[in-house]
N, C-alpha and C positions, 0 to 999 in steps of 0.2 A: 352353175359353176361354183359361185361360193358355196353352197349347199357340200358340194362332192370336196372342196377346201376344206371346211369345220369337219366332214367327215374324216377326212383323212390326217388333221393336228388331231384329231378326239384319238384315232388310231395309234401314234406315235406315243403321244401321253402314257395313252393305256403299255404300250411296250416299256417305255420308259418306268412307269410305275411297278410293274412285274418285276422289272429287270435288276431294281432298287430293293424291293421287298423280296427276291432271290438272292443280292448279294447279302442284303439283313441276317435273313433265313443261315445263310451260309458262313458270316462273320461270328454268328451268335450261336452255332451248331455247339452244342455240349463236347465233354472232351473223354473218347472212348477209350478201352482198353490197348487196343492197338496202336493210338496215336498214342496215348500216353508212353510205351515201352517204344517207340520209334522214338520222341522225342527225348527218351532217359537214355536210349543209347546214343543218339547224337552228340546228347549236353553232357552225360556226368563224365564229372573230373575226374572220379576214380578210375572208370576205366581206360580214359584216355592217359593215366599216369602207365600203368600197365602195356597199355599198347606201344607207345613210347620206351618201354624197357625189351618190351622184344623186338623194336625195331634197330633199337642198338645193338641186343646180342646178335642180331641177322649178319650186322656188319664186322664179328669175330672171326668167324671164318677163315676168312681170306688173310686174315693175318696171321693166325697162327699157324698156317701152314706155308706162309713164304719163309725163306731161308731169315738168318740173322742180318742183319746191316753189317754189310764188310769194312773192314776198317782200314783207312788209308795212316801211315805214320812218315814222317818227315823227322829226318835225325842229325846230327852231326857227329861223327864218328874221328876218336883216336886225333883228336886234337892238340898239339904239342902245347904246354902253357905255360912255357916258357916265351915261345913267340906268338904261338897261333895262327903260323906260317902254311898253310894249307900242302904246299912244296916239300916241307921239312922232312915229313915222315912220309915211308908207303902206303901206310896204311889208314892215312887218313883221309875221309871220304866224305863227301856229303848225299845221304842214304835218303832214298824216297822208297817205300815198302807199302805192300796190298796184301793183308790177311783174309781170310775167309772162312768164316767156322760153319760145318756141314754135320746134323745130326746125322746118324746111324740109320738108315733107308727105311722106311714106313714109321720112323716119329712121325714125321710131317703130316702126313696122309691121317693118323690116328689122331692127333690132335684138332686135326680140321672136324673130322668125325666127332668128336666131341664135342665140338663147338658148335657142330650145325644139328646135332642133338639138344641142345638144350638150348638155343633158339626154337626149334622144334615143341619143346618142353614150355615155354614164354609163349609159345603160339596157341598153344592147347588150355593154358591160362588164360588167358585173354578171354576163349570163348567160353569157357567155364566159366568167369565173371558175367560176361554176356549174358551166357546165363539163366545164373542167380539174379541178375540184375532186373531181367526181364519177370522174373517170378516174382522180385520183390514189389515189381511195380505194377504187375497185374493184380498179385494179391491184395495190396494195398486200396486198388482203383474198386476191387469188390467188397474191403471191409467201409470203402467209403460208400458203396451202394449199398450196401444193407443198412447203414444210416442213414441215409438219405429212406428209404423203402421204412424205416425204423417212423422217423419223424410224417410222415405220410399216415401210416396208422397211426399213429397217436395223433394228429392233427382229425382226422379220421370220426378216433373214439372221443373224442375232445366235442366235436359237433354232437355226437347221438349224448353225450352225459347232459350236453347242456339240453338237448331234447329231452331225456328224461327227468333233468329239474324241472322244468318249463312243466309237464306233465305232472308232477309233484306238486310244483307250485299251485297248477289249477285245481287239483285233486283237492288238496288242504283246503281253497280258498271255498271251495263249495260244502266243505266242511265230508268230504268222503276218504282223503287223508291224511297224515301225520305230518306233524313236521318235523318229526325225524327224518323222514326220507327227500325231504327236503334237503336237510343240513347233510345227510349221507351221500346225497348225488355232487353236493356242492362237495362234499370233502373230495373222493372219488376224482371230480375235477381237477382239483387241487393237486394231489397225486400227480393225475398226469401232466398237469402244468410242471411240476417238478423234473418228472420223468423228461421231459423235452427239452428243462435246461439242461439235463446229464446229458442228455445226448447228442444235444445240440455242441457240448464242449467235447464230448468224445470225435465226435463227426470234424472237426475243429483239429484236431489234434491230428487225424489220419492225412486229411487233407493235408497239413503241413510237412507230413513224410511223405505225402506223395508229390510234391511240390520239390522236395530236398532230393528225391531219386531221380526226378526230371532237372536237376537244377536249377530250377525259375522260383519266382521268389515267395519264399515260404508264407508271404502276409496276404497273397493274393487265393482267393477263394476258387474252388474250384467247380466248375459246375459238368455232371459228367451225362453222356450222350445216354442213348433209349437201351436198354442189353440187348447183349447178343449170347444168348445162352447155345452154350454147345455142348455135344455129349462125346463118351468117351467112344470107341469103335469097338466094334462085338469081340471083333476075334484079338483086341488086349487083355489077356489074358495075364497073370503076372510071369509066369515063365515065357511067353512071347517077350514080354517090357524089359525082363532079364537079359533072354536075347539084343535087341535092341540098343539097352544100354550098353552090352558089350562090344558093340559095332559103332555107335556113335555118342557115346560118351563123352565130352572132353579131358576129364580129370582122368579117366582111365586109358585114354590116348596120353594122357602126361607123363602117369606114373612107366609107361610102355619107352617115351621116351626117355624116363631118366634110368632104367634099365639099359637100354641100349648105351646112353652115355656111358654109366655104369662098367658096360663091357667093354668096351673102347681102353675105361682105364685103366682098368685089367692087363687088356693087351699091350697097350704103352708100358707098363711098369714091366712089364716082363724083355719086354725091348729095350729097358734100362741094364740091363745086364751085358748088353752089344755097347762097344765104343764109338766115343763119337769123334769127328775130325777136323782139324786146323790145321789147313794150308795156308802158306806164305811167301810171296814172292818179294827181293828188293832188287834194287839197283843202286849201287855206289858211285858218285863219279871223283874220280882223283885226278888231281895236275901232279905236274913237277915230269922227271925223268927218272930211266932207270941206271940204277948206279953204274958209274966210269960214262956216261955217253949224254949228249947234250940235244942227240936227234931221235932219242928212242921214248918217246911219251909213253909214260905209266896206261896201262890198260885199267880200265873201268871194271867194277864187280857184279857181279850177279848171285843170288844165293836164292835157293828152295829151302823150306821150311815146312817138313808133316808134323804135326803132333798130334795125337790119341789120348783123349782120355783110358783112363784105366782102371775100371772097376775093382777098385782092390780090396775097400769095406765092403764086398754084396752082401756079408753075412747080416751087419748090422744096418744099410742102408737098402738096394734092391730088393733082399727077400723080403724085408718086413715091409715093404713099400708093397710087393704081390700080395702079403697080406694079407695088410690095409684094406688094397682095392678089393681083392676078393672078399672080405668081411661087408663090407659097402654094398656088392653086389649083390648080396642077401639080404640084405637090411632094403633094397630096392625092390628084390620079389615079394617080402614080405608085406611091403608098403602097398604094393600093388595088389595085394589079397586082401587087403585093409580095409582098402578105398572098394575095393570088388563089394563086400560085405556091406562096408556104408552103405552104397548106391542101390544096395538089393533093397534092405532095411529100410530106407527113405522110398523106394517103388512100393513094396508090401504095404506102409502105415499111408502113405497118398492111394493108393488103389483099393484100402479097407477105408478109409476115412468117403472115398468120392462113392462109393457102392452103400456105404450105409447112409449118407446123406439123399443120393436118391432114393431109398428107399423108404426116409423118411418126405419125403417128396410125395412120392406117391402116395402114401397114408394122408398127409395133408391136404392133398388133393382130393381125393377122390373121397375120403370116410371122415375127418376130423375135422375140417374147415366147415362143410355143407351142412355138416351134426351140429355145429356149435352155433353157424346163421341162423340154422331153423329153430336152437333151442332159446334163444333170441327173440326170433319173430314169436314164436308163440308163448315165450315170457310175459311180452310187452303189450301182446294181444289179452293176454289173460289179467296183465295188471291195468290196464284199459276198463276191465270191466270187474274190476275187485276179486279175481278171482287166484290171483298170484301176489302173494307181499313185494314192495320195494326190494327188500333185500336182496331175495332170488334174481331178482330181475338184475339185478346191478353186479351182483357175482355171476349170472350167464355172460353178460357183458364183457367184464373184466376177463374171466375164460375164456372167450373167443377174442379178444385181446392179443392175452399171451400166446396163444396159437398161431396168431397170423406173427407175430414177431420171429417165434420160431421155425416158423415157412420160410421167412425170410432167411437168417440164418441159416435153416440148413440149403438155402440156394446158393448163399455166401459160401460157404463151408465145401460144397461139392464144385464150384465152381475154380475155388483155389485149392483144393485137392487135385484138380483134374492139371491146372497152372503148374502144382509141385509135380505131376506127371511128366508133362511138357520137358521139365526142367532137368527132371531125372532121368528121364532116356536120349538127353542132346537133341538138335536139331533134326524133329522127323516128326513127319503128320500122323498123330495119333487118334485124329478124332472122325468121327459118324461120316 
């Protein structure tokens, strides 16, 4: 019975300990691409300053297509002042009135149109920001992994130089090398001890922009998850991506809507040439009587009131007012051909930049990296046995060095190529 006891705390323990070293595992998980652009669109302020301005223009609307606020007027009329006898005269009165100004029939309608256009217009901003936001922060998360990938190889080549002093050193003490290749491996070292404080402050520096696009605090280091390499899909082609951006674009859902705005104003200024109208109603009330009679109480007033505006300058106000607007609304198509051009431009140099980087990829891969290990191994083998100087042996080295940095790099380089893709044809799955 105690036996089946200890087994069974020994059990529990053991859950408990998993359970502790799973939440560790899970607290202390690096910080991925995804999370990172999830928590930069949560946290930054810029675009929540944005989102905030199109939540206000949403609320335009509805006001500028209600009527004006009527106006109520309280008067005192034809007051004698000599007495101020209310009695004295007929036609003294005291007047309560209700005006009411009513534009010319489809302002209203046009101007709401307007309005819910360029709310429209703040909404398509937003995700344009969105974004760019998100590309700023994936690209950023990958120039901070190729530093990270940076420092790894030179920590790397850092180990095999000091193997090759080591090997120097014994070489010399047996009297079968120099000790120049000695002092040449130590330099070599040196180098790259250097090399890794650059990069270590370059690395340094990314991290703090990418801390600033997330909004969290710039001093805090960042340590980023295992990659998640993804490729582009066969059939993105750049006139596919062309496509694409022109269906889900946000900036060119913008400039669509400020066109429409656009025409709206158009229509409105040409509806400036129709009148618009004020009605008016009052009520007067008078005492006293009517003259000769003592039983015949003065009757109380009532008065209508139309007034029209009346376009009488259209020549210098109205026409040139159509156009204003019509000139605007070119300057809006053009804009929109503008941004067309951009969006193509930015697709073409991400879609030549992510194409030639894999294909530097693949060279790295498969012919340049494997070339430059083996020319390596069989340097180090042949300066083993006096058959290869130091030198060589320390420039095959340092060449397969800068190879593997440039693997890296172009993994970087293809990887926020593909990010500026993403970015450039709006919200839609482009990849494998």
């Amino acid at each position: 019975m105690e036996q089946k006891s200890n087994n069974t705390y020994g059990i529990v323990i053991h859950i408990l300990v998993l359970f502790i070293g799973l939440s560790t595992f899970t607290l202390s998980a690096g910080l991925s691409a995804k999370k990172a652009v999830r928590i930069g669109l949560e946290n930054n302020p810029g675009l929540h300053q944005i989102q905030k301005r199109y939540e206000a223009l949403k609320e335009v609307p509805s006001q500028v297509q209600s009527l004006p606020d009527p106006m109520v007027t309280l008067g005192l009329l034809n007051f004698p002042t000599d007495t101020f006898n209310r009695a004295q005269e007929a036609m003294t009165n005291v007047q309560v009135g209700f005006s009411q100004y009513f534009p010319y029939p489809g302002k209203l309608d046009l101007k709401g149109e307007i309005a819910e256009f360029e709310a429209s217009a703040a909404l398509h901003s937003v995700e344009e920001v969105r974004l760019l936001l998100a590309y700023h922060i994936e690209s950023t998360w990958w120039q901070v992994y190729y530093f990270d990938r940076a420092l790894e190889t030179i920590k790397n080549n850092q180990g095999l130089l000091r193997q090759f002093t080591q090997i120097a050193e014994e070489k010399y003490k047996t009297g079968e090398g120099l000790q120049q290749d000695v002092l040449l491996a130590q330099l070599e070292l040196s180098k790259l001890l250097d090399q890794e404080i650059q990069v270590k402050a370059l690395r340094r520096n990314q991290s703090i922009n990418l801390n600033l696009l997330m909004a969290k605090d710039p001093s805090k280091d960042v340590r980023l998850a295992k990659k998640s390499i993804r490729t582009l899909s066969r059939k993105m082609n750049e006139k596919y991506l062309y496509h694409l951006a022109n269906d889900y674009r946000p900036s060119l859902k913008r400039e669509n809507a400020k066109i429409l705005a656009s025409t709206s104003r158009l229509d409105l200024a040409k509806k400036e040439f129709y009148p618009d109208f004020t009605v008016g109603v009052s009520y007067g009330d008078r005492t006293g009587y009517n003259p000769g009679t003592f039983n015949d109480p003065r009757a109380d007033l009532f008065s209508l009131k139309v007034g029209i505006k009346v376009p009488l300058y259209y020549k210098t106000k109205q026409s040139k007012a159509v156009e204003q607007r019509f000139i605007e609304q070119q300057e809006r198509y053009a804009g929109l051909e503008d941004e067309k051009l951009k969006v193509m431009a930015e697709i073409s140099k991400n879609y030549t930049n992510y194409r030639e980087a894999k294909k530097q990829l693949s060279l790295f891969k498969t012919g340049i990296l494997p070339q430059a290990r083996q020319t390596v191994e069989s340097m180090r083998s042949g300066y083993q046995v006096s058959k290869v100087d130091f030198l060589n042996l320390v420039r095959s080295q340092v060449t397969l060095f800068n190879y593997e940095l440039l693997y890296w790099k172009a993994l970087s380089a293809s990887m926020q190529a593909l990010s500026g893709l993403k970015s450039n044809v709006g919200e839609v799955n482009i990849y494998e």
